[in-house]
C-alpha positions as CSV (number, residue, x, y, z in Angstrom):
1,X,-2.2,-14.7,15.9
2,X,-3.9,-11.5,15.0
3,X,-8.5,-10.6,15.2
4,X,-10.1,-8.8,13.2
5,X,-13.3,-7.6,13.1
6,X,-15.3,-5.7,10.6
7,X,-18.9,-3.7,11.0
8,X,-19.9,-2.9,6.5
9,X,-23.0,-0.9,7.2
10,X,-22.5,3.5,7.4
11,X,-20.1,4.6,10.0
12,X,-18.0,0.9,9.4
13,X,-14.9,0.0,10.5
14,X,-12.4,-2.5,10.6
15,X,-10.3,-3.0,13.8
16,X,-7.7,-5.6,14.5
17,X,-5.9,-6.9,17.8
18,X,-2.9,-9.0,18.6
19,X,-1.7,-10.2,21.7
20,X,-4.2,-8.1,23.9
21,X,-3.1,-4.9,21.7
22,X,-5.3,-2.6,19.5
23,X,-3.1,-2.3,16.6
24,X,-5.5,-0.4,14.5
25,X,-8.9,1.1,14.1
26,X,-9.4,1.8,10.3
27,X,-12.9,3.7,9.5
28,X,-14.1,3.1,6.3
29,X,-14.8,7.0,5.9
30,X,-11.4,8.1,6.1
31,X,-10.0,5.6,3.8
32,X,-12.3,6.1,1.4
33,X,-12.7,10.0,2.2
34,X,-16.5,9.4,2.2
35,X,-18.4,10.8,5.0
36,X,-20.2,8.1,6.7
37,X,-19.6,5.2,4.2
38,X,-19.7,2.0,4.9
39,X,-19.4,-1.2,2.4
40,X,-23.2,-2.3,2.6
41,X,-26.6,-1.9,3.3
42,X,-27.8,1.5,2.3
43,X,-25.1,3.6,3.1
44,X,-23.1,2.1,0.3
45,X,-19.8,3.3,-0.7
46,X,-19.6,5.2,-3.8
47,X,-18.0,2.6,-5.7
48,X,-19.8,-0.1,-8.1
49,X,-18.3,-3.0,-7.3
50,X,-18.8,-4.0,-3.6
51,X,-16.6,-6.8,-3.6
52,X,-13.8,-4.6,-5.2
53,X,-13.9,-2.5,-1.7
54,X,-14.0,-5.6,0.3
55,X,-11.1,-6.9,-1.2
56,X,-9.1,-3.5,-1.0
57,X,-10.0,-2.7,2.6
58,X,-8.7,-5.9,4.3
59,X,-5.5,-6.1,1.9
60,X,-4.3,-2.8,2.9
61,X,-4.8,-3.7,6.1
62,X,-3.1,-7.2,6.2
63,X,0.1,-5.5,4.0
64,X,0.1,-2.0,6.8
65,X,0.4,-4.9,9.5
66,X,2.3,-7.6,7.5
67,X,-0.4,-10.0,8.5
68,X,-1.4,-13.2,6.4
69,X,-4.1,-15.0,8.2
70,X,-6.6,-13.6,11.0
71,X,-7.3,-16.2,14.3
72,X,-10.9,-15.5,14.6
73,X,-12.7,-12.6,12.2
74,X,-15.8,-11.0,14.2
75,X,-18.5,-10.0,11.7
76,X,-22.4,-9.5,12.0
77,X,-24.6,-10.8,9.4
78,X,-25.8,-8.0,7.8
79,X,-22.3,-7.8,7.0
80,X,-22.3,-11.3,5.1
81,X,-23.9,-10.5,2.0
82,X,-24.7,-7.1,0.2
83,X,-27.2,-8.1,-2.8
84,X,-26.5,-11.3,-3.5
85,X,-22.5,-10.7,-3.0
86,X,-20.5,-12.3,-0.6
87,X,-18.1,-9.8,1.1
88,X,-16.4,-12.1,4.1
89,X,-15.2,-15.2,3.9
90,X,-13.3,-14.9,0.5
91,X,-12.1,-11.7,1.5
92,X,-10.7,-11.7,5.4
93,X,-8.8,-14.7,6.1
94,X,-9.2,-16.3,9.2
95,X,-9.8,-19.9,10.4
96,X,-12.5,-19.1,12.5
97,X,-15.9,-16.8,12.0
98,X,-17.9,-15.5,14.7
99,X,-21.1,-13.9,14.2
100,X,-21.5,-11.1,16.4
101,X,-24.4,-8.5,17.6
102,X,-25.3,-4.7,17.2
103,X,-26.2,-3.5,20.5
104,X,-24.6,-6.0,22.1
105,X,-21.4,-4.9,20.2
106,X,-22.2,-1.3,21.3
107,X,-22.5,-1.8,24.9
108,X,-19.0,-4.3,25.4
109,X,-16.7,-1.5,23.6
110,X,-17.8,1.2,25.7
111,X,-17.8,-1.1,29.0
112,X,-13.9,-2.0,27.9
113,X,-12.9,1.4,27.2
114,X,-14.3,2.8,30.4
115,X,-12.4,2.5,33.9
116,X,-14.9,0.9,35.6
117,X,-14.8,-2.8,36.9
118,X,-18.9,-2.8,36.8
119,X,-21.5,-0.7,35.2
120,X,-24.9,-0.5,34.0
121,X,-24.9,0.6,30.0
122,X,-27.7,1.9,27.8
123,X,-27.5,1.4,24.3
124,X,-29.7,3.1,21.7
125,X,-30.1,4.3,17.8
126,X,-32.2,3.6,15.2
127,X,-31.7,-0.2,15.5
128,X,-29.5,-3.1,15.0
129,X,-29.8,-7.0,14.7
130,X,-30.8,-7.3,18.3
131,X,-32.9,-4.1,18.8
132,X,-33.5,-0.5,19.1
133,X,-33.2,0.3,23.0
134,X,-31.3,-2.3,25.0
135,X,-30.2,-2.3,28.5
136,X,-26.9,-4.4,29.8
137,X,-25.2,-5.3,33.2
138,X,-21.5,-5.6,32.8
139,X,-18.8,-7.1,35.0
140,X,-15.5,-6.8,33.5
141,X,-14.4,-10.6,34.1
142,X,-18.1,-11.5,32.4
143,X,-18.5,-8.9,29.8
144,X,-22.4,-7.8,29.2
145,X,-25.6,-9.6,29.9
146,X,-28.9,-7.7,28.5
147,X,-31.3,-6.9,31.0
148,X,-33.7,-5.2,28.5
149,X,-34.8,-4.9,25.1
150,X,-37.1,-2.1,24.8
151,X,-39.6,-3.4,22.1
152,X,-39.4,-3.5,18.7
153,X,-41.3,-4.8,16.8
154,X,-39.3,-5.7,13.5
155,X,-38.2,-8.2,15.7
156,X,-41.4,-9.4,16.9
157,X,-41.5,-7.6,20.6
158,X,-44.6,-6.2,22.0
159,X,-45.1,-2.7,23.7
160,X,-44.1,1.0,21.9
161,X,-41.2,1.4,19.0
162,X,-38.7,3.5,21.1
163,X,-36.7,4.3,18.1
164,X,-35.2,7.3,19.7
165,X,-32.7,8.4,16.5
166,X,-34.5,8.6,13.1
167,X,-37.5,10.8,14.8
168,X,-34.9,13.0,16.4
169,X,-32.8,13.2,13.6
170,X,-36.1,14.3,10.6
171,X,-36.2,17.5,12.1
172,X,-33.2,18.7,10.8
173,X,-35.2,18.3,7.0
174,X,-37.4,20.9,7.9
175,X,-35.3,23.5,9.5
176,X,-34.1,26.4,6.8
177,X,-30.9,26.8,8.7
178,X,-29.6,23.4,8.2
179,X,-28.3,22.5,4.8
180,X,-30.5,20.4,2.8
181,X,-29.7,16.8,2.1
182,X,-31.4,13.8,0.5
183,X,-32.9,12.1,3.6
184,X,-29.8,8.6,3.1
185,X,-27.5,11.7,3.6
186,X,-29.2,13.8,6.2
187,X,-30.2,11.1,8.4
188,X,-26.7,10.9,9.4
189,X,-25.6,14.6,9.7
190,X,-28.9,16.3,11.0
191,X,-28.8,15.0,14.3
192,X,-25.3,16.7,15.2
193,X,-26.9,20.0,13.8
194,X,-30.1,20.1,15.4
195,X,-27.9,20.0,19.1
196,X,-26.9,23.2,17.8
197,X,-30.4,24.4,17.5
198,X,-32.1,23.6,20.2
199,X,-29.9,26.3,22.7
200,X,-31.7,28.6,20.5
201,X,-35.7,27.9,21.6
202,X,-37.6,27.0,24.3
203,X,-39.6,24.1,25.3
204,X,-43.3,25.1,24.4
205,X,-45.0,22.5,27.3
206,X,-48.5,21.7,25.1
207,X,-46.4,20.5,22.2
208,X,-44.3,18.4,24.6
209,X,-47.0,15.2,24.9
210,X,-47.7,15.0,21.2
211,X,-43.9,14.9,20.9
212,X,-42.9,12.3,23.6
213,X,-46.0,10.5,21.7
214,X,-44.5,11.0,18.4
215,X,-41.3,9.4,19.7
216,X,-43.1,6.7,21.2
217,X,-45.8,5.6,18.6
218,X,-45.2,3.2,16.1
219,X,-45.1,4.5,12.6
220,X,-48.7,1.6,12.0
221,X,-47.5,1.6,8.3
222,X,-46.8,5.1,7.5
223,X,-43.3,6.2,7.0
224,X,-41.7,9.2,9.3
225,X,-42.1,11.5,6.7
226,X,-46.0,11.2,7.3
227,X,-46.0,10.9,11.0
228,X,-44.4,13.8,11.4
229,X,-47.2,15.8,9.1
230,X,-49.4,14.2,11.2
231,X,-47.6,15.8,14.9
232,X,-47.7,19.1,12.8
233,X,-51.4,18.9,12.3
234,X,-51.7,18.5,16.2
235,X,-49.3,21.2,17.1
236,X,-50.6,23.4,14.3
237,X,-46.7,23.7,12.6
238,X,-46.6,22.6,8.9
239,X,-43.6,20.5,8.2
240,X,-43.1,21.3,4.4
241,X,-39.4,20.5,2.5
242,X,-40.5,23.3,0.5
243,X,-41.2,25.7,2.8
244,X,-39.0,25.2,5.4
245,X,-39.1,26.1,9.0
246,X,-37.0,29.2,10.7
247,X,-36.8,31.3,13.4
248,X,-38.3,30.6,16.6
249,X,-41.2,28.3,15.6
250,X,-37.5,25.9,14.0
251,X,-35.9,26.3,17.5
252,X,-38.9,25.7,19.8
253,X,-39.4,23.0,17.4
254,X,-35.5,21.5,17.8
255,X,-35.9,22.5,21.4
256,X,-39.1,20.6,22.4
257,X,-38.0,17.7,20.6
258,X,-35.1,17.7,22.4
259,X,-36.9,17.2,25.5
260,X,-39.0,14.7,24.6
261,X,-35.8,13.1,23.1
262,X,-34.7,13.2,27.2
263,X,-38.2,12.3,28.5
264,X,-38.6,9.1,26.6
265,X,-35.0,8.1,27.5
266,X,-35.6,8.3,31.1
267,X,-38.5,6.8,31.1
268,X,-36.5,3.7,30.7
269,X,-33.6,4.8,32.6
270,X,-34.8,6.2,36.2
271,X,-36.3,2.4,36.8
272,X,-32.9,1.2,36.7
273,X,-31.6,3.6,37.8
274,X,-33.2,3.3,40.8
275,X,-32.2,-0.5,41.2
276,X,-28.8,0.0,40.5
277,X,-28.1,3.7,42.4
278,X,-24.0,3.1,42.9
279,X,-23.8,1.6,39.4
280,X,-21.7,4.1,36.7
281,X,-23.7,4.4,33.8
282,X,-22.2,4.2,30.2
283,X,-23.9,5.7,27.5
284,X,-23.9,4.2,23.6
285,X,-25.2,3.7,20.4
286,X,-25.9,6.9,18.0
287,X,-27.8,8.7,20.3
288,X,-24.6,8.6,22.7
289,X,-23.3,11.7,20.9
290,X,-26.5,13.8,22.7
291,X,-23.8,15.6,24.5
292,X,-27.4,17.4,26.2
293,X,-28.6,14.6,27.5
294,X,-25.2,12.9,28.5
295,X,-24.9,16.1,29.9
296,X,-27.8,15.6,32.4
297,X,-27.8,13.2,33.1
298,X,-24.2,14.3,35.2
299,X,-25.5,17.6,36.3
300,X,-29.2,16.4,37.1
301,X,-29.4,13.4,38.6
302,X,-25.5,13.1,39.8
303,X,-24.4,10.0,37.5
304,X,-21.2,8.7,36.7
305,X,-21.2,8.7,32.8
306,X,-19.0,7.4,30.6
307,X,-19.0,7.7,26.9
308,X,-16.5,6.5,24.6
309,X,-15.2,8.1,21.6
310,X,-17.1,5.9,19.1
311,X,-20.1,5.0,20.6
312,X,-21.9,5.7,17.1
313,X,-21.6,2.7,14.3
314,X,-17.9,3.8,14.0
315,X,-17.8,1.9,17.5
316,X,-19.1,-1.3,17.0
317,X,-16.3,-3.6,14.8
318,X,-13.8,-2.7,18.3
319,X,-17.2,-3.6,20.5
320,X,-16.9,-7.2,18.6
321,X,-13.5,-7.6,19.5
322,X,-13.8,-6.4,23.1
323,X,-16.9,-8.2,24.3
324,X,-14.7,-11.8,23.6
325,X,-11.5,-10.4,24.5
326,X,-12.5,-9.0,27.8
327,X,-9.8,-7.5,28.4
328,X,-8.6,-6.8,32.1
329,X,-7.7,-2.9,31.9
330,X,-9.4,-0.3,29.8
331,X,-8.5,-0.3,26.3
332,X,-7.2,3.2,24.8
333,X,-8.0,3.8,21.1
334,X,-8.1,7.0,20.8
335,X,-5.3,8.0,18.3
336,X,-5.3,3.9,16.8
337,X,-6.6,5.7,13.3
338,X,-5.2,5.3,10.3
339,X,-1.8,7.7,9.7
340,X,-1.8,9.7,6.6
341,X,-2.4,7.7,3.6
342,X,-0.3,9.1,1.2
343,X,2.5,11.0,3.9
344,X,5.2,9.7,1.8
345,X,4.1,12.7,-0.5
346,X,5.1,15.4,1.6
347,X,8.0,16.4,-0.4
348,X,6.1,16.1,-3.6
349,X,3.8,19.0,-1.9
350,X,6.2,21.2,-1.0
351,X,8.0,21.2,-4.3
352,X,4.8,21.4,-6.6
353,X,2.0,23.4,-4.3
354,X,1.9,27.3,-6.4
355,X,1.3,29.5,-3.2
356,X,4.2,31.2,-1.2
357,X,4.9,29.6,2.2
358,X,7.5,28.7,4.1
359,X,8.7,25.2,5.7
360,X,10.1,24.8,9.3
361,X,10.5,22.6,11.9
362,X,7.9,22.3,14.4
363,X,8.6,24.6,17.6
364,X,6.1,25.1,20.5
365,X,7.1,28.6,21.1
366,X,7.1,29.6,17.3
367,X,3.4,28.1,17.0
368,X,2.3,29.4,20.7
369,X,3.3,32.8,19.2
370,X,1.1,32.8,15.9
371,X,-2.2,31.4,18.0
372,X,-1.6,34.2,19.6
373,X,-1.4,36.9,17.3
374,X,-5.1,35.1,15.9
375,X,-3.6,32.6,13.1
376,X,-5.4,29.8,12.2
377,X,-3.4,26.4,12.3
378,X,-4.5,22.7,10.6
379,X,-2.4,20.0,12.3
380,X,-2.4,16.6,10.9
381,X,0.3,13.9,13.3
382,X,0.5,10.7,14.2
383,X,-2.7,8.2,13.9
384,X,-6.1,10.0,13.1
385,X,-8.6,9.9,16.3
386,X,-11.3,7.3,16.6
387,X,-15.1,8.0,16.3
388,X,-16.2,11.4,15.1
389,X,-14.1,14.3,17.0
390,X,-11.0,15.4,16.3
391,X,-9.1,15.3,19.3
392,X,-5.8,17.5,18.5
393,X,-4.1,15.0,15.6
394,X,-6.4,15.9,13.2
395,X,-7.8,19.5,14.1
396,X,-7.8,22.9,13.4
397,X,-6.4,25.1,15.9
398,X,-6.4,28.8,16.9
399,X,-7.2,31.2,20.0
400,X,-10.7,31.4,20.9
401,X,-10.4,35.4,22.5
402,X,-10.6,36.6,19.2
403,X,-14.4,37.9,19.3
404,X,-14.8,37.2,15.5
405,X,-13.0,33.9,15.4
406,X,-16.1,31.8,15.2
407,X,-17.4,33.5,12.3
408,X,-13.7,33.3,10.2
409,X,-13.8,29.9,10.8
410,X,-17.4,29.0,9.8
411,X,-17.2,31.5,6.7
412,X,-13.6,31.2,5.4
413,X,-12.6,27.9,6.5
414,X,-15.2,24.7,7.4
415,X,-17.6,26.0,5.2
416,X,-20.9,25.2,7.5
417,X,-23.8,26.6,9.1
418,X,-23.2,30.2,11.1
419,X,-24.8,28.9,14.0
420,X,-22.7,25.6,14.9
421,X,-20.5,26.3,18.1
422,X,-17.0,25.5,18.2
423,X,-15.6,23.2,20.4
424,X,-12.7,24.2,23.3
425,X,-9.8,22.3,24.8
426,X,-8.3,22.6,28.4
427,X,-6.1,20.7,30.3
428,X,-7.9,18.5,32.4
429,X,-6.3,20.3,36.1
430,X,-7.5,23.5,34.6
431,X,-11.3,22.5,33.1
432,X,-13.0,23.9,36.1
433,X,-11.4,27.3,35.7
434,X,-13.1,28.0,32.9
435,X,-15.9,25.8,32.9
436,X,-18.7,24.7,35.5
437,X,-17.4,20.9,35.4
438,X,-14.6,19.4,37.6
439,X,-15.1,16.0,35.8
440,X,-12.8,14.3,32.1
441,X,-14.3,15.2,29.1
442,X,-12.0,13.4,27.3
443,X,-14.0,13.0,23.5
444,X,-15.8,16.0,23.9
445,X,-19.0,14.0,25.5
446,X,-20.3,16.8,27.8
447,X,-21.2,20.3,27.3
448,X,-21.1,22.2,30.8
449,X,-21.6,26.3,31.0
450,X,-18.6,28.3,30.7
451,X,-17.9,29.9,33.5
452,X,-19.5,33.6,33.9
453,X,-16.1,35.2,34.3
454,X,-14.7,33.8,30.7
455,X,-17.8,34.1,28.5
456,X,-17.4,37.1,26.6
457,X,-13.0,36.1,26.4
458,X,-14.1,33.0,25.5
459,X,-17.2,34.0,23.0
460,X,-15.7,31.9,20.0
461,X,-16.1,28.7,21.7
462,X,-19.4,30.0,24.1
463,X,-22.8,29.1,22.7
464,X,-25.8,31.5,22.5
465,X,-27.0,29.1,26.0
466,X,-23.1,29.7,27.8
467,X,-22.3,26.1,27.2
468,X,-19.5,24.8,25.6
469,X,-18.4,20.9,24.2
470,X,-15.4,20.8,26.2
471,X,-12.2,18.6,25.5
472,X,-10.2,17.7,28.3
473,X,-6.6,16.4,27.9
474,X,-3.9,15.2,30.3
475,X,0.0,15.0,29.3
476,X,-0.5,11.2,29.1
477,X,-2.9,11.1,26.5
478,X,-1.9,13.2,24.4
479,X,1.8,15.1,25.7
480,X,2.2,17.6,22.3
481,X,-1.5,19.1,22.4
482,X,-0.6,19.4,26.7
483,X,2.2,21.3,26.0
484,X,1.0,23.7,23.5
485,X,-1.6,24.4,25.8
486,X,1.0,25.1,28.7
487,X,3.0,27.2,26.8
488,X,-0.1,29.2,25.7
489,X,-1.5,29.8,28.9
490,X,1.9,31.1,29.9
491,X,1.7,33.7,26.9
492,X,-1.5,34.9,26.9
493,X,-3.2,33.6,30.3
494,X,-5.9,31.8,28.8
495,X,-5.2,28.0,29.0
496,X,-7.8,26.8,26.0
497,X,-7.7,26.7,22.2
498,X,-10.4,26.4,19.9
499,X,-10.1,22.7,18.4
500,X,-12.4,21.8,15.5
501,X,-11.7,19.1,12.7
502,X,-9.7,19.1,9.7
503,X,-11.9,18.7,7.4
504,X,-14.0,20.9,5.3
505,X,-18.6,20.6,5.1
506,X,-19.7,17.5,3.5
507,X,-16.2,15.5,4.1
508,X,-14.9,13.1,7.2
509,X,-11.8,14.1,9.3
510,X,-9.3,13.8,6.9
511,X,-6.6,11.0,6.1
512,X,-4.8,12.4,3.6
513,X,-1.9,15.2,2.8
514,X,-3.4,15.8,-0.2
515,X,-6.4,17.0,1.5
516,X,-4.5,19.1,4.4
517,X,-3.0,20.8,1.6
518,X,-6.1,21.7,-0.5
519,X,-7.8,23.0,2.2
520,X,-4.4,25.0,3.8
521,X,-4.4,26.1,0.3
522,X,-7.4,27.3,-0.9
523,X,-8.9,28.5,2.8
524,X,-8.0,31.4,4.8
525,X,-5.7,29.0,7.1
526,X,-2.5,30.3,7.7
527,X,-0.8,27.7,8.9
528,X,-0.3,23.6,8.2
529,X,1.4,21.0,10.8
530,X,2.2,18.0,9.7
531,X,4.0,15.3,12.0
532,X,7.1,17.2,13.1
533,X,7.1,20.1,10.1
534,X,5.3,23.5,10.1
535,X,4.0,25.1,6.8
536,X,3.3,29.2,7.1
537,X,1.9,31.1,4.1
538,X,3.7,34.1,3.6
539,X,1.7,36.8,2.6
């Protein structure tokens, strides 16, 4: 028989298994085209009636898969009741129910999805059931035993908070170059913008201690929102909503936070570290997506990192699964999304969508010849990508020599901030020709320097700091997006693309042709893949 398991809280997910298989990975964002939604706690769908989700979710599921009943559903119990309303066991049937933990959860799905037979894995956010800050040792035949908790004391542990995500993450409500949000929305989407930030500033070394304090201090009663008026009164920057920050005081400010962001984390780390010094390290929770720490911690002190492609919330119902499973070989989920909901409307779009454009059948060449000439192409195939980049089935595409590329794309297309760099991807045998890495990059985890040679060919996808978040892919993992990117290289000499999602500000990667086509249509995109077809406008 079939698993499931199910994580309701923002970022959730339901994944299900059979016979050793991943048969799907369905985030509860795409589905319900909801960025960051879960089912409950706080980040609660937009939808009044919880259990009407709960219901919908699983049933789609069970009628995609043609399952009836689930062997054994893997839950956690936040996820057993959202005010007062049960949302499992009348919704996901299984004959057996097996409670589950965050971190624990966290640290088993990126051990399984690694390569490694034995690792040492460092999971961290703004907190779960079983902590803020935890520390496993993994064997694959054994799965993960904690080493550490690093204290917290909701749960009754002594010693300093070490909530490492929420204090990184308030920053972004100050800064005037990031786009305001209510702080339930922004604490999700500020993080990813600050990393954009920081390349811009400069670690100013007297703020540093109050900030690896900051980071370190309980909050003794007072929310974040005071502590952190309380760090500007000692640094002598006011942190005001109304007044908010820009220019080099906002970057020195994302900058040094940054750094104490790294400082506090290897505090814990170099200790272990040092008693495991053969030992790859994996890298999870929220604060796995620091691509400048991860990073690093390659480049600095020489470690083997792994990161999966969910190690966010997104991650954790396929952590469930994988930490009783233990399975033998890594587990690949990287294109185990959902398909297009509605692809069955294809022909309703081309027949009723009042723009000229043409239809075709998809053809390397003819698309190798349009990046070229600087179009700009959405392609939406096969299964969506797990966790939170787009990894060539659901991206936007174009060539990154065009000097002005970065700003057609921010402006005319994704609608975001000027300043957020755009992301490359290389074949993995040609990564260290353009970049200062000879190592995977697989989920866009790393951001090494582009190499001196390509960084003003390569401006669109080179940050104001030469670095770049760099996709590797091999013809295994993904053989269409390897052989576009032959066939360019042999047209133009450059083997890299630009790669950024489909999806417009404010929304998740999309699942949906309706979507692909409103943003094809009323965007300066010029062209739309979908599966096997290729839509071109024509003026």
């Amino acid at each position: 028989m079939a698993n499931i398991s199910f994580y309701g809280s923002h970022n959730g997910s339901y994944v299900v298994e059979q016979d050793g298989e991943i048969l799907l990975v369905l985030e509860i964002e795409r589905f319900l085209n909801y960025k960051n939604s879960g089912i409950a706690q706080y980040k609660t769908a937009k939808a009044d009636d919880v259990q009407f989700l709960s219901k919908l979710i699983p049933k789609y599921i069970m009628d995609t898969l043609n399952i009836k009943e689930f062997e054994n559903c893997y839950y956690l119990n936040t996820d057993i009741i959202h005010n007062g309303i049960h949302i499992l066991h009348n919704d996901i049937p299984a004959k057996n129910y097996i409670l589950s933990k965050h971190h624990e959860s966290h640290a088993a799905g990126t051990f399984y999805q690694s390569p490694h037979k034995e690792a040492l894995l460092f999971s961290f956010d703004g907190g779960g059931d079983d902590g803020k800050f935890n520390i496993y040792h993994a064997k694959r035949e054994e799965s993960v035993k904690l080493l550490e908790c690093v204290p917290n004391p909701i749960i009754n542990l002594p010693h300093v908070f070490y909530d490492l995500g929420f204090p990184y993450m308030i920053f972004g409500h100050y800064m005037k170059d990031i786009r305001f949000e209510p702080l339930s929305e922004g604490n999700l989407v500020y993080a990813g913008k600050l990393m954009g930030l920081v390349s811009y500033g400069k670690v100013v070394e007297e703020w540093l201690p109050h900030f690896i304090n900051f980071y370190k201090s309980d909050v003794n009663g007072l929310n974040w929102l005071e502590k952190v008026k309380i760090l500007g009164d000692e640094i002598g920057v006011n942190f005001d909503v109304e007044n908010r920050l820009e220019g080099d005081i906002a970057y020195n400010v994302a900058t040094t936070s940054q750094r104490a962001f790294e400082e506090c984390f290897l505090e814990v780390a170099k200790p272990y570290f040092e008693k495991y010094p053969d030992l790859p390290i994996g890298i999870t929770g929220g604060c796995g997506l620091n691509i400048i720490l991860n990073t690093r911690l390659v480049e600095e002190f020489g470690k083997n990192v792994f990161v999966a492609p969910g190690p966010n919330d997104c991650g954790i119902a396929l952590g469930m699964l994988l930490h009783h499973l233990k399975p033998s070989n890594p587990i690949d989920v990287t294109y185990k999304g959902v398909e297009l909901l509605d692809q069955n409307t294809l022909g309703h779009h081309v027949q009723t969508r009042e723009f000229p454009f043409r239809s075709y059948d998809l053809n390397v060449l003819d698309l190798v010849e349009d990046l070229s000439k600087g179009k700009i192409v959405g392609v939406a195939r096969g299964g969506a990508e797990h966790g939170p980049r787009a990894l060539g089935n659901r991206s936007i595409i174009c060539d990154p020599s065009f000097p002005e590329m970065k700003d057609i794309l921010n402006a005319k297309v994704k609608n975001r901030e000027w300043y957020r760099p755009f992301a490359p991807v290389v074949r993995l045998e040609d990564v260290n020709e353009y970049f200062e890495w000879d190592k995977e990059s697989r989920w866009m985890s790393f951001c090494p320097k582009v190499q001196k040679k390509w960084r003003k060919k390569l401006s669109s996808i080179t940050h104001v700091d030469n670095t770049a978040r760099v996709q590797t892919v091999t013809k295994e993992q993904n053989p269409w997006l390897y052989d576009l990117l032959t066939q360019f290289k042999e047209k133009t000499g450059v083997g890299v693309l630009l790669n950024t999602s489909f999806n417009v500000a404010g929304k998740p990667i999309l699942s949906s042709l309706t979507d692909a086509w409103d943003i094809f249509q009323k965007s300066q995109m010029d062209g739309l893949i979908i599966n096997d077809y290729y839509f071109k406008k024509t003026i």
